[in-house]
SEMILUM-201608 format. One record per atom (N, C-alpha, C, CB): x, y, z. Coordinates in steps of 0.05 Angstrom, whole numbers, plus 5000, padded with zeros to 4 digits. Atoms other than C-alpha are relative to their C-alpha. Glycine has a CB too. Example, Ala and Ser with C-alpha at 12.3 -4.5 7.8 and 13.67 -1.06 7.14 Angstrom:
501849765000524649105156501850245000498050015025498449764999527349795143498550225014500950094971
***
This chain:
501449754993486947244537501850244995499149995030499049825011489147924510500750175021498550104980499849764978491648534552496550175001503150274987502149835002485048864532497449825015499550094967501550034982480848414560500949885021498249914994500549944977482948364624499150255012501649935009501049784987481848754680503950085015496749895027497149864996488349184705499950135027500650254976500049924962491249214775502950144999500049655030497349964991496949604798500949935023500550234999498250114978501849364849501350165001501549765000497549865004506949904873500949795025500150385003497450204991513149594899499749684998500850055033500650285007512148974864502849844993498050004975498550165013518548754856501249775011501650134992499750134977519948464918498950005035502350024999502150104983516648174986497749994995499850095017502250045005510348234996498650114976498950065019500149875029509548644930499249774973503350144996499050195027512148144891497649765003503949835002501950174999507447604916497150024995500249935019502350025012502047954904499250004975499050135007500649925035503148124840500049804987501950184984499950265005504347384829496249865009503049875023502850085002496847274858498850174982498649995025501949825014494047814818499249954963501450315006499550035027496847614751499249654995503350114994501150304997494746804768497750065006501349795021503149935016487047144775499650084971498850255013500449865026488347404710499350294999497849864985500049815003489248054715502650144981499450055023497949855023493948564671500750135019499150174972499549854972498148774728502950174996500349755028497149845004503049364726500950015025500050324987499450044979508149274769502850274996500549665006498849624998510350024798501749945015498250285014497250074974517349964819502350214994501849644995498049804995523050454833501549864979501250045031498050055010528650034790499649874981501449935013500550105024527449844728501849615004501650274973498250204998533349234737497549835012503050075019502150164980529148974799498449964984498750135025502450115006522849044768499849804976498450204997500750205013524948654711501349675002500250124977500350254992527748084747498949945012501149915006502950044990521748074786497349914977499150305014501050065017518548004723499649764989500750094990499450265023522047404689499349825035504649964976501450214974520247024770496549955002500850165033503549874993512547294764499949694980498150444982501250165012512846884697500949775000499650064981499950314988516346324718498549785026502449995007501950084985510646264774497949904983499350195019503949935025504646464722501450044973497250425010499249865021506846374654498650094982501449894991502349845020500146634622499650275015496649824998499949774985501747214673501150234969502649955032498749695005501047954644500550235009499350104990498349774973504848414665502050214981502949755029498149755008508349134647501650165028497850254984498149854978513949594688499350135000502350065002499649664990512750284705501050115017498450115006498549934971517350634744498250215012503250134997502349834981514351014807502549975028495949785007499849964970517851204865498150225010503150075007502749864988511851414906502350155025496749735014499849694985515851924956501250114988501050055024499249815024517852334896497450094979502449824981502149985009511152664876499650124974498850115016500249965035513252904805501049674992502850314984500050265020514652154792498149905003501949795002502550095005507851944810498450134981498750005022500549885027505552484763500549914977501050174997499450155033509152254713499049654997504150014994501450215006507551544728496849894988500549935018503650035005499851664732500250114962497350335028500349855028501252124653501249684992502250364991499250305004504651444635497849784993501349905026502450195003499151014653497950114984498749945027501949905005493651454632499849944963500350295014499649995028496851404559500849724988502050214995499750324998497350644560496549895002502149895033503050214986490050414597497550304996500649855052503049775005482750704588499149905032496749884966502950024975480650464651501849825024496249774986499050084985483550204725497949845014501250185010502750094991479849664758502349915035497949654973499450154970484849454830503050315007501849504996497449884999489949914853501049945034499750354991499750174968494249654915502750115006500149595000497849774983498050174955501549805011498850245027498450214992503149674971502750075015500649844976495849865002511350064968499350055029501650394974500449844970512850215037503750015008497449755031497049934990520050385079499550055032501450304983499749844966521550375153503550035004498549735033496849884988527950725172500150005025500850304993500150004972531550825234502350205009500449705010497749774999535451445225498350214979503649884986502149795024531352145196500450104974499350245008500049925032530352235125497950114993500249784981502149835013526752695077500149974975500150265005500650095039524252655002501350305000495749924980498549855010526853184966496650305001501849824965501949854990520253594989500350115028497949864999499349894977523453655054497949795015499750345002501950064977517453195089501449645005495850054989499650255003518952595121499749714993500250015007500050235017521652015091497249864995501849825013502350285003516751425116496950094999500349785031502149895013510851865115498950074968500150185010500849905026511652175048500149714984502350274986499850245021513551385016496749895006502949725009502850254995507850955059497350235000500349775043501849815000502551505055499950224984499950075020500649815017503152145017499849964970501550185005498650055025505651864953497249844993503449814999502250114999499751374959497250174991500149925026502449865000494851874973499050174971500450205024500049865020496652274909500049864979501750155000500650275024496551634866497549964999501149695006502549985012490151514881498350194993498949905010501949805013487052164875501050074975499650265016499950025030489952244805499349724982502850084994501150275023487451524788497149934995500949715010502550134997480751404815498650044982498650045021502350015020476251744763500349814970499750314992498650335021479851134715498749805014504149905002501550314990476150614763497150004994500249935035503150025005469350394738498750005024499149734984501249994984464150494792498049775007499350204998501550184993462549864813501549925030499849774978498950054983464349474871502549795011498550005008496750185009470349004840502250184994499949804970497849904996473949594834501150085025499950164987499450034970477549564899503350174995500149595012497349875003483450104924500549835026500650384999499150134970487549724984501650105012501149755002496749864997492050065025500849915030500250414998498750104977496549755073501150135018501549874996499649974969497349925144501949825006497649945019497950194985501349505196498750005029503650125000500550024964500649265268501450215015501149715014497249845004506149845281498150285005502049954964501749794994499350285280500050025022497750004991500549894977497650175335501550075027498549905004498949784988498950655392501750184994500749965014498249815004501651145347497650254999501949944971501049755008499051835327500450174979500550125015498349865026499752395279500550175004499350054976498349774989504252905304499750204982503149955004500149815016501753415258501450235003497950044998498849805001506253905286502949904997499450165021497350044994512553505283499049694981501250015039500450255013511752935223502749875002499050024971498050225002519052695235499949875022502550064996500050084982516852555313502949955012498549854997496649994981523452765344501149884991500849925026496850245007527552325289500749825014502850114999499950295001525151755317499249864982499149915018501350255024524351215256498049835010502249774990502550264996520050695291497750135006500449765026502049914996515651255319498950084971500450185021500749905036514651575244499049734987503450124979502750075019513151035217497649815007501049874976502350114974508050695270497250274986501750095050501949895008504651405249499949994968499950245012500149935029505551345169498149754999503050024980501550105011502550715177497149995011501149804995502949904977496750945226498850144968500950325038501549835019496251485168498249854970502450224990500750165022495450965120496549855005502649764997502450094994489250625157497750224994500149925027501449804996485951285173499050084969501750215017500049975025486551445100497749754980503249984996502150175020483350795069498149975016500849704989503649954996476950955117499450185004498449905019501549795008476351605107499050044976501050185006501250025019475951485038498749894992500650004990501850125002470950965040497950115008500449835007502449874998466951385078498750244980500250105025499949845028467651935021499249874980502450084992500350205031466251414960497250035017502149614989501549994981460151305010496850205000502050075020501449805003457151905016501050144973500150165024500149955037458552064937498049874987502549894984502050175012454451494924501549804986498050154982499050045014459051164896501349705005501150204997500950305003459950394884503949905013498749904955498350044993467750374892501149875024500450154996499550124980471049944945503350185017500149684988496749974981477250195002500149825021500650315016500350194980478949705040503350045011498949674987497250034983485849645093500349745007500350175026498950264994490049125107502850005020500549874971498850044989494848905144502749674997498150065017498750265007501048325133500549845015502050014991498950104981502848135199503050055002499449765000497149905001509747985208501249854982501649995026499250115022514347785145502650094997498550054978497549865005521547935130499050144970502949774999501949965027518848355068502250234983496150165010497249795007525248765054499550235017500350124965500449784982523149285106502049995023497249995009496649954987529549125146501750104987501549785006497549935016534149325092501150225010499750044973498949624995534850065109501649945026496850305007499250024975537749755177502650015001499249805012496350074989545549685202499949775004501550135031499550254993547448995188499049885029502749984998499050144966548848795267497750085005502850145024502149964978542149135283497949854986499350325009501850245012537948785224501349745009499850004966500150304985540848115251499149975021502149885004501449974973539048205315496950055004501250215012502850025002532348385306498949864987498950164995500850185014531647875258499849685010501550034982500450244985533547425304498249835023501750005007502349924980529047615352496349874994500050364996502449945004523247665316499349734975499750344993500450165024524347065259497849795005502749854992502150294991520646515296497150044996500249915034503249914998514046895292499450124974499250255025501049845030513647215219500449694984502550344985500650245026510546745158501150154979496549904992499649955025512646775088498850234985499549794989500849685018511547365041497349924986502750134970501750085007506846915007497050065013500849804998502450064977502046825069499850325000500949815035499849594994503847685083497850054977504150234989500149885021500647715015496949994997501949894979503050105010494547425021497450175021499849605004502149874980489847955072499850164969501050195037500149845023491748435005498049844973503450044991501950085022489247984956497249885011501549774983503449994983483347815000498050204984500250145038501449805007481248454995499750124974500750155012500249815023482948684927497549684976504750134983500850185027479547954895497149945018502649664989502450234988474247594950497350225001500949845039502749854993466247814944500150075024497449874996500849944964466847805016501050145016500049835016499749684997470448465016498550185007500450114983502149734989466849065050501950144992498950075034498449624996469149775037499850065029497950324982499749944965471749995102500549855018498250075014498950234982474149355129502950044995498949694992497050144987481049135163500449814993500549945027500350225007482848575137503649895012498850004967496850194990490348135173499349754999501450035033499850244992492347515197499150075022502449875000501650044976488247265262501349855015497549904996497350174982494146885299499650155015503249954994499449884975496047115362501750254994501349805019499549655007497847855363500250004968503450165016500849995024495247825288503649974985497950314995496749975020502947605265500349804977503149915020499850115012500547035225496849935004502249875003503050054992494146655216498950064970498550225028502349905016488046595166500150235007497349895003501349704995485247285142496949975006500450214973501849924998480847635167499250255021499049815001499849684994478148305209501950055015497650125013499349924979482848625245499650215020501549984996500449754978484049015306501450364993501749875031499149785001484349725296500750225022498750064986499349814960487250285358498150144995503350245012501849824997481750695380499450144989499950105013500749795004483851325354499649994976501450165008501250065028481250975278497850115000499649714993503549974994473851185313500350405002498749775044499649664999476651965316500850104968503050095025500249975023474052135250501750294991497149994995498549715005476852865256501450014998500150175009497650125002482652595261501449924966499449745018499950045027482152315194499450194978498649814998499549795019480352935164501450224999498450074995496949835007485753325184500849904989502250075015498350235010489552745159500250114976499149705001499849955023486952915095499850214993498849914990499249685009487053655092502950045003498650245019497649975002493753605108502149854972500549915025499450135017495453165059499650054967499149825008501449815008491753585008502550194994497850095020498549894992495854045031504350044991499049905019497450124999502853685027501449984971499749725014500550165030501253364954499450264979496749745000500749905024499153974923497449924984502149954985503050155018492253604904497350015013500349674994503550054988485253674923499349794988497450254992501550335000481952984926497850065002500449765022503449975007475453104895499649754995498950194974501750295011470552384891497750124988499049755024
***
């Protein structure tokens, strides 16, 4: 099977954890899967593993660090001049810190990576997705949502890391159902669906202090599954008919940390739609982009 006929998914942060695994299921459906990764190195020994999983796996690099919004620019001009047409795209890259950081926009870190960067990927991609309902955008959340908020007056939340990014990935939910409800009322055939991994060592400790990633690792090892298992609520959603637009989709274990997929629990304030459209006027806002569907 040729690059041309498949169908073409992007993965950002595919090079490793849960990234990588998906992009390993995506490219064993047969898809033509670009895998959007900050480091060229990484992404191409992530590469030569993809095809020692799937060796009829296709697959290209593009670099993308999504909280740097002239490299998603340039990534999307990249793509645009490669592919006629996008059929999966799977907000994947994410970062939790534990000390305050800012992109070179000044906004913070874990917001601008797990959410803004996102947001501006897909509104420069979508009119590339055919309007059916196999084209599916996914964007991952976390259990980490809930009981957060979105401090719209204070996005670093007092330079606390775990609080920031509890709301980047709140923002992330809020985000893939407000835009379902938008595709929605457009008329429009497209799928958004959220997900969730549970718990996984997925490289999202790294940014930690040795002594304090062991410790929490130690803590918390007995209850997180493989990146593999993490991987599969994502590919749920981006491959199974039995996808809805506007569904949750995790693991169903006990406090959703593992387990078959399937719906999950979302915090209340998912049902405070206004909520979600500040979200996105702000974001709008942030990105420099009006998200017209």
């Amino acid at each position: 099977m040729n690059t041309q006929s498949r169908k073409t998914a992007i993965v950002t942060g595919a090079n490793n954890g849960i990234g990588f695994e998906t992009t390993v299921g995506m490219a064993d459906a047969g898809f033509h899967v670009i895998m959007a990764c900050r480091s060229r190195e990484k992404a191409e020994a992530a590469k030569a593993e993809v095809m020692k999983r799937v060796p009829s796996a296709s697959l290209d690099i593009l670099l993308l660090d999504v909280s740097d919004f002239a490299s998603v620019r340039a990534f999307v001009k990249a793509f645009r001049g490669r592919h006629s047409k996008l059929d999966v795209l799977i907000n994947n890259a994410g970062v939790l810190l534990y000390s305050p950081q800012t992109n070179g926009d000044g906004i913070e870190l874990q917001f601008a990576t797990n959410h803004l960067g996102h947001f501006l990927l897909t509104s420069l991609l979508i009119d590339m997705m055919p309007d059916d309902p196999t084209s599916r955008i996914v964007s991952l959340s976390s259990i980490a949502h809930k009981g957060a908020g979105i401090r719209f007056d204070d996005l670093t939340c007092g330079g606390d890391g775990g609080t920031a990014y509890g709301q980047s990935k709140l923002a992330c939910l809020l985000f893939g159902d407000e835009l379902d409800r938008r595709l929605r009322a457009s008329g429009k055939k497209i799928t958004s669906l959220s997900v969730h991994p549970g718990g996984s060592d997925s490289g999202l400790f790294d940014n930690m202090e040795d002594e304090q990633r062991e410790a929490l690792k130690k803590q918390v090892e007995r209850l997180l599954h493989s990146n593999e298992d993490a991987a599969q609520p994502s590919l749920f959603a981006a491959l199974s008919k039995d996808a809805a637009g506007g569904d949750y989709y995790g693991p169903t274990g006990p406090e959703e940390i593992s387990g078959d997929v399937g719906i999950a629990i979302r915090d209340p304030i998912c049902k405070d739609y206004e909520v979600a459209k500040r979200l996105w006027r702000l974001s709008e806002e942030l990105t420099d982009q009006i998200f017209s569907i």
